[in-house]
C-alpha positions in Angstrom: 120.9 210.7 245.7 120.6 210.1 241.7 124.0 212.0 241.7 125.8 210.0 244.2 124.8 207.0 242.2 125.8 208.9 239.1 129.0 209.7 240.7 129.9 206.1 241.9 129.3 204.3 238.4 131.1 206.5 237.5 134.2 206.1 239.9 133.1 202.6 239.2 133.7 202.9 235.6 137.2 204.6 236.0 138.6 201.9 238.5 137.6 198.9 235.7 139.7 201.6 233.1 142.4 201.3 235.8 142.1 197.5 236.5 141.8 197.0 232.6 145.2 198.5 232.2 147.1 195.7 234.2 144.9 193.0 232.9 145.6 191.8 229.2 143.2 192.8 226.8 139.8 190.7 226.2 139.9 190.0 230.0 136.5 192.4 230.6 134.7 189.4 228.0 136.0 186.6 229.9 135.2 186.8 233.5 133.5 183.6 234.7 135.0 182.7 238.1 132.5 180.2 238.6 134.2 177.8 235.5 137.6 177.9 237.1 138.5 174.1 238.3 138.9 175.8 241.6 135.8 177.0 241.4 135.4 177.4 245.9 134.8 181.4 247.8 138.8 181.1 248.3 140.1 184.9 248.3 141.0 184.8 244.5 137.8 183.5 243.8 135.8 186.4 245.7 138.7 189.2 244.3 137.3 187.8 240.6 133.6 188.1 241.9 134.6 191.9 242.7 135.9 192.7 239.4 133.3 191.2 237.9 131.1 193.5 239.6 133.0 196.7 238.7 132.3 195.7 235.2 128.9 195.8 235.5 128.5 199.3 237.4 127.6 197.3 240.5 129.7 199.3 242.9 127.2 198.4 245.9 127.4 194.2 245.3 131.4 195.2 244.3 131.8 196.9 248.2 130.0 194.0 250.3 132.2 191.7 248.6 135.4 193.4 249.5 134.1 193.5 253.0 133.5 190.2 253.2 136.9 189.3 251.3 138.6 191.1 254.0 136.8 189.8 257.0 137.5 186.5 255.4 141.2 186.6 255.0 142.4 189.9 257.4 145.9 189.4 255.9 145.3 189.7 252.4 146.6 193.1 250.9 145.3 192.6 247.3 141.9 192.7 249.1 142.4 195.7 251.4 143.8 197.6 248.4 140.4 196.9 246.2 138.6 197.6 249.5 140.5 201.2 250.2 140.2 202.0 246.3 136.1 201.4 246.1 135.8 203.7 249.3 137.5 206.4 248.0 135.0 205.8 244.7 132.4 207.3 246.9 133.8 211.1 247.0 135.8 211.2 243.7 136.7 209.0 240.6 139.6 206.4 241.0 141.8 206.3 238.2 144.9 204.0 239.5 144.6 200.6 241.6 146.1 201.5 245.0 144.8 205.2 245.0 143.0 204.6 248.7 145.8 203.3 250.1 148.2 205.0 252.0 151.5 202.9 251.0 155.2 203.5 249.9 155.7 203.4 246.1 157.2 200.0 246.2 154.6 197.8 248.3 151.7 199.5 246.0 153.6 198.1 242.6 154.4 194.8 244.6 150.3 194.7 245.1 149.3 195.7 241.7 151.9 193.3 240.5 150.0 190.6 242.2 146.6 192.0 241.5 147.5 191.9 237.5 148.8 188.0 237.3 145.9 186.6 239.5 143.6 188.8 236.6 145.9 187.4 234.4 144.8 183.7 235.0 141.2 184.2 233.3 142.3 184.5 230.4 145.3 182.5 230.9 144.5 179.1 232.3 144.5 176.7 229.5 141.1 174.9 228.6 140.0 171.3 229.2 140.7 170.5 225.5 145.1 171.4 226.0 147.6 169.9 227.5 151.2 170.7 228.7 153.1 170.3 226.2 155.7 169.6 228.7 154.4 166.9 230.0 154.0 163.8 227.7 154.1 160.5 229.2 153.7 159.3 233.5 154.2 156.3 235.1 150.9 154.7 236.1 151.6 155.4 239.9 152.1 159.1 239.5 148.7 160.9 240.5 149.8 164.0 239.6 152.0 165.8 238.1 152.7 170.3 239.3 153.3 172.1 236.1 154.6 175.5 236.9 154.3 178.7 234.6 156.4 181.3 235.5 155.5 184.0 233.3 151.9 183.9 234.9 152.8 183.5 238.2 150.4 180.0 237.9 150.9 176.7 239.1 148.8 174.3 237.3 147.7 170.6 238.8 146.8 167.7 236.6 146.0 164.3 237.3 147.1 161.3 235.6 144.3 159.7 234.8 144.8 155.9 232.9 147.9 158.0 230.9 145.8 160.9 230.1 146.2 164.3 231.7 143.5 166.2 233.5 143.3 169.5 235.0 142.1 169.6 238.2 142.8 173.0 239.8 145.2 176.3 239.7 147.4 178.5 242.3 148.9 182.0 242.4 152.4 181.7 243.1 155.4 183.3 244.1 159.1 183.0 242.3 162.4 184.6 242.8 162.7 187.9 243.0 165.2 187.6 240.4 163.1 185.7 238.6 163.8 182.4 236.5 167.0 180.3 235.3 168.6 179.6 238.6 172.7 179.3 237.9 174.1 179.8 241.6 173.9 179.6 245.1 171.9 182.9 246.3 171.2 184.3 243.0 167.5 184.9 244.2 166.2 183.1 241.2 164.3 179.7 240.3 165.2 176.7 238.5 164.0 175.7 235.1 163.6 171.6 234.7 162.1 169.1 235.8 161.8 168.5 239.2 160.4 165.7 241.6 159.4 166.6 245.3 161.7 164.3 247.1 160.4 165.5 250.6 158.6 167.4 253.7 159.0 169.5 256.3 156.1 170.3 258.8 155.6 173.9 259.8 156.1 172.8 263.3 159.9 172.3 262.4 159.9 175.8 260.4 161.0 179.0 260.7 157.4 180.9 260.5 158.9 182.5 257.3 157.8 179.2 255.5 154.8 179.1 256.4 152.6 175.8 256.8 154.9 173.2 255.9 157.8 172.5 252.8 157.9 170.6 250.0 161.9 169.9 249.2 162.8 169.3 245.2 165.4 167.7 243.6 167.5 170.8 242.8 169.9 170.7 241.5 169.2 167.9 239.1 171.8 165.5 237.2 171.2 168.1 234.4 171.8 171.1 235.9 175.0 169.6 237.8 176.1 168.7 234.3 175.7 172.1 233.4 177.7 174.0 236.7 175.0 175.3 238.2 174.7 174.6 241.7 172.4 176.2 245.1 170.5 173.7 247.2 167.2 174.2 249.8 164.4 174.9 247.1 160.8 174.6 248.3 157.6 174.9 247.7 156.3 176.1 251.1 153.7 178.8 252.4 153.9 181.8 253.3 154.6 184.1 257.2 151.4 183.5 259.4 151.0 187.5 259.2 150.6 187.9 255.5 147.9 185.8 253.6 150.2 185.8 250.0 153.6 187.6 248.7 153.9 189.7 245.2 154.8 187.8 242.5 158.7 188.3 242.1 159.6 187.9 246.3 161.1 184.3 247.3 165.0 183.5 247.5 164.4 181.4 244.4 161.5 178.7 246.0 157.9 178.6 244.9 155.6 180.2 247.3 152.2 179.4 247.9 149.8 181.1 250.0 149.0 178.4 253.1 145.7 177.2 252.2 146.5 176.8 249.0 150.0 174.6 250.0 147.5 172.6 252.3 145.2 171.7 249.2 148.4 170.9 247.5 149.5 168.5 249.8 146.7 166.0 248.8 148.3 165.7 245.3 151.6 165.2 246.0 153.2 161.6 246.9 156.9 161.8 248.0 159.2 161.1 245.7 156.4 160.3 242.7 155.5 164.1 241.9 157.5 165.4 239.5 157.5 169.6 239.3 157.8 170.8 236.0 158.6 174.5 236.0 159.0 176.6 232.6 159.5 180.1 232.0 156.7 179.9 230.2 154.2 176.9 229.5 153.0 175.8 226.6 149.7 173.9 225.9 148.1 172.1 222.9 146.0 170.2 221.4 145.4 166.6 222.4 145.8 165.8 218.7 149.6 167.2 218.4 150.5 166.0 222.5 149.5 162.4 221.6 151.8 162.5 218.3 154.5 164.1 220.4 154.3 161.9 222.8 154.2 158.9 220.1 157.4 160.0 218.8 159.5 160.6 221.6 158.1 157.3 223.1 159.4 155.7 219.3 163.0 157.1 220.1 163.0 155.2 223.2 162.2 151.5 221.0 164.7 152.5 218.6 167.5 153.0 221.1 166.3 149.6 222.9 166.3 147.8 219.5 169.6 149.0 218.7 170.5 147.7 222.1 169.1 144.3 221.7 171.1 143.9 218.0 174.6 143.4 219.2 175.9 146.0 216.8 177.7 148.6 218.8 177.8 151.3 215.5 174.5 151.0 215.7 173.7 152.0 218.7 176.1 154.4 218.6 174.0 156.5 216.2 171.8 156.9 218.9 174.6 159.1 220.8 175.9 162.9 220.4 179.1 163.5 219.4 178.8 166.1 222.5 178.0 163.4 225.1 179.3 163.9 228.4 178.8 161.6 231.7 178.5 162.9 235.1 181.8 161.9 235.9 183.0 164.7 232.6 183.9 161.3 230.4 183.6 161.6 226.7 181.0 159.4 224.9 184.1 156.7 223.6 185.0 156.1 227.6 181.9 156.5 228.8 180.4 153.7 225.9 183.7 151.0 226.9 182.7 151.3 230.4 179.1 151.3 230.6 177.1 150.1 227.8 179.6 148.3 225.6 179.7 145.4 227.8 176.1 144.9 227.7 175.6 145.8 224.4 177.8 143.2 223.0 176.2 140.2 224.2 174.6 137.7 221.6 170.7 136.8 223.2 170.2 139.7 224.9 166.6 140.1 225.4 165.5 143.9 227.1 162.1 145.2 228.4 160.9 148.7 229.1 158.4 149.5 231.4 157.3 152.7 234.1 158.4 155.3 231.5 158.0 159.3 231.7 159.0 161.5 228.8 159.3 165.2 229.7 159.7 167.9 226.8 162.4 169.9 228.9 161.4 173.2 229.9 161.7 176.5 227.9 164.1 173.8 225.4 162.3 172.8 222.8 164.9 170.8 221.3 165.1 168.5 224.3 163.1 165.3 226.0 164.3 163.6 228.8 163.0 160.3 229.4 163.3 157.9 232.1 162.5 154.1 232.4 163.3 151.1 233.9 165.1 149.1 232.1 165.0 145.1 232.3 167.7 142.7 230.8 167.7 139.3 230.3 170.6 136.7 229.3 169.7 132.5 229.4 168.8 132.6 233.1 170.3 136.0 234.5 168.4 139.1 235.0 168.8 142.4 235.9 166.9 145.6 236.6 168.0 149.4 235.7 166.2 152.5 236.5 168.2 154.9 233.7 167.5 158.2 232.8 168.0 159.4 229.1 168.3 163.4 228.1 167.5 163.4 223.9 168.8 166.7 222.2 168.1 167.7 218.4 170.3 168.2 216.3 169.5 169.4 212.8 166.8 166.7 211.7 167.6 164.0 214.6 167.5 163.1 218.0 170.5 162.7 219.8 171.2 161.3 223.6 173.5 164.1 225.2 173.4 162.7 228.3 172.6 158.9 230.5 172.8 157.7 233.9 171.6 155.7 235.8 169.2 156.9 239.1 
């Protein structure tokens, strides 16, 4: 008996070498699934408690759990691996995630894929003290706002609480299989911008393929049509009734969520007032650097609506690139005489800005895109504009590349 325990801490011990190896290093000091905002016994939550386990030598604890996790969710193959591997720990040492499980090459690397970014999100989910750094500024009637990170496979949910952000919970997703940067039609890859959910589909109305329901974005965006690329139908949906989640590179380009966690997801979003915001990669900071971010981005904005307000066309034209182009391909001289000179000219012109967001563009650094609505006054005559502004740097300053209205 004492060397069949021997034996399985040890197996136990090899199997945390061979999880250590896809998870990044310091992840064995910083396992404490019960902190996660999403802190519920969902099937991520109990795969965590297992590991946990393993690191301790607790191979007993570590196998009820996996039997549990897989009576729990039958169609969850992360789970069964785990399961298959700590089974095989009772008759010799287990030195490779996947080793009790009879599978072709390529589904075992799609699972330890997956295995590897939902470890990953220990250690990667950002603490209450940062904030997206893409996200800098959201109308008061936006609950929330979907922050996507594509390099951890992690969608992150914050609400907008009075202006400030909060993060209020986390999901393993699913991207192209091609990855990020979507350019074309059926280049199985996803978009990088910023996004709004615009609508849904019920399940009922689905192929099963897509799971419990869909959330349709904005894709392609005025940006990306400026830019020539092109596709249409991205999602976020679920995922086939007879598998619980997919590896991380696996969709046609859409974001995949496993169902339950699409139907949580549901209760944040608000058609057409929940923008998407998906990055190669995210970055998050300090409150103290997002607030003076946001401040100055949110001081471009005055200045250009100053300049507006002053009658003097050359200055407002410092406000614009020299590389502006419209949607309609115009130059910034034709586009200027068409749209903005005739407004800008006017002697008394009083203008208001209210309902602003201001977006750091994703995996750009040198770009904001803000959006407002834009209130004009003349004696007696009004008249409301919702316009959307896309700031580029150049060398020391802030140029508008592109404008439209929306």
């Amino acid at each position: 008996m004492v060397k069949s325990k021997r034996a399985g801490i040890g197996a136990a011990a090899a199997l945390l070498a061979a999880c250590a190896l896809l998870a990044p290093a310091g992840m064995a000091k910083s396992i404490h699934p019960a902190e996660s905002p999403r802190a519920r016994q969902d099937a991520e939550i109990m795969l965590l408690e297992i590991y946990k386990d393993l690191r301790a030598s607790q191979l007993n604890e570590a196998m009820a759990k996996a039997d549990a996790l897989v009576q729990a969710y039958p169609n969850f193959r992360v789970g069964h691996m785990i399961r298959g591997d700590l089974l095989l720990m009772h008759t010799k040492p287990v030195t490779q995630m996947g080793a009790g499980l009879n599978a072709p090459a390529d589904k075992l690397k799609d699972l330890r894929d997956e295995a590897r970014v939902r470890l990953q999100s220990l250690v990667a989910r950002p603490g209450a003290d940062l904030l997206p750094r893409s996200v800098l500024q959201l109308r008061g009637d936006m609950r929330h706002v979907l922050v996507v990170d594509a390099t951890q496979s992690r969608l992150y949910v914050y609400q907008n609480a009075n202006g400030q952000l909060r993060l209020i919970t986390d999901y393993y997703i699913t991207q192209g299989k091609l990855g990020v940067d979507k350019f074309r039609e059926g280049d199985q890859k996803t978009p990088l911008g910023v996004y709004y959910i615009t609508g849904r589909v019920s399940g009922a109305k689905l192929p099963d393929f897509y799971g419990a329901s869909a959330l349709r974005i904005n894709y392609p965006n005025e940006w990306d049509r400026l830019n020539g690329r092109s596709g249409s139908g991205i999602f976020l949906h679920g995922t086939p009734s007879d598998n619980y989640s997919r590896p991380p590179l696996a969709s046609d380009g859409c974001v995949v969520l496993t169902n339950d966690d699409l139907r949580r997801l549901e209760e944040s979003v608000d058609i057409g007032k929940t923008p998407v915001v998906i990055a190669d990669h995210q970055e998050f900071v300090s409150k103290a650097k997002w607030d003076a971010e946001r401040d100055t981005a949110a001081r471009l904005v005055e200045a250009w609506r100053a300049d507006l307000v002053s009658a003097d066309n050359q200055r407002l034209l410092k406000n614009y690139s020299g590389k502006f182009k419209s949607a309609e391909g115009e130059n910034l001289k034709t586009w200027f005489e068409k749209e903005l000179r005739p407004l800008a000219s006017v002697n008394g012109l009083s203008v208001t800005l209210s309902e602003m967001t201001i977006f750091r563009y994703p995996s750009r650094d040198d770009m904001l895109v803000s959006t407002f609505t834009l209130e004009s006054k003349i004696g007696k005559t009004r008249s409301t504009q919702r316009k959307r502004q896309y700031w580029a740097r150049e060398g020391g300053s802030w140029k508008i590349v592109f404008e439209s209205l929306i």
